[in-house]
N, C-alpha and C positions, 0 to 999 in steps of 0.2 A: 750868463751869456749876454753878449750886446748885439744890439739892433741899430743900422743909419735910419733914422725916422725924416723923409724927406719930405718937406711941404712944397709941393708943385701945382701949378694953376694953367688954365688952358692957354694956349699964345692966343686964339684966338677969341676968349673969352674970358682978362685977365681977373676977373669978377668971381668966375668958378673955380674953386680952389680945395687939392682932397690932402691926406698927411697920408703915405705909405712905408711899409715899415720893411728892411729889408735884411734880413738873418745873415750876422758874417760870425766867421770862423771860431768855434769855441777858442777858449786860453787865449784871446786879445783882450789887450785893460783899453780904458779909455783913452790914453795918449797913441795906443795905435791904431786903434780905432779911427781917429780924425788924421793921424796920418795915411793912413790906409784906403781909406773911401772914397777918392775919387777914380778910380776905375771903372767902382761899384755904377757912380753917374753915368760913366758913357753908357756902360750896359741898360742899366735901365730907361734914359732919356731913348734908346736904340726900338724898348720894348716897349715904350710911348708913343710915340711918336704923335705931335700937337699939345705936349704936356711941355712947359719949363719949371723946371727947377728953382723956387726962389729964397726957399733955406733947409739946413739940413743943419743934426744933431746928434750925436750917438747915446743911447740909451738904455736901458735895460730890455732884453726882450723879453720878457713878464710884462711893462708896462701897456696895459689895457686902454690909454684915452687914444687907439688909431681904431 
């Protein structure tokens, strides 16, 4: 299963910066994955708010460095 693993930093603090990892749909490969994920943005930047978005990645969700 993959994960958007989003690296976002505060607008107002662009110094402070966390990597969150966000569970999409079993049976997607990685090409749809990165087609796929910008929805996933608004929603989340929605459940942020003062957080931007300054990269993002798709990757396994087993991987443990978030």
């Amino acid at each position: 299963m993959l994960a958007i693993v989003l690296s976002a930093c505060l607008a107002n603090q662009p110094a402070v910066c966390k990597d969150y990892k966000i569970p999409i749909n079993e049976g997607i490969d990685t090409t749809h994955c990165m087609t796929d994920a910008p929805p996933y943005f608004a929603q989340w930047s929605e459940e942020h708010p003062g957080w931007q978005i300054k990269r993002w990645r798709c990757a396994p969700s087993s991987e443990n460095d978030i």
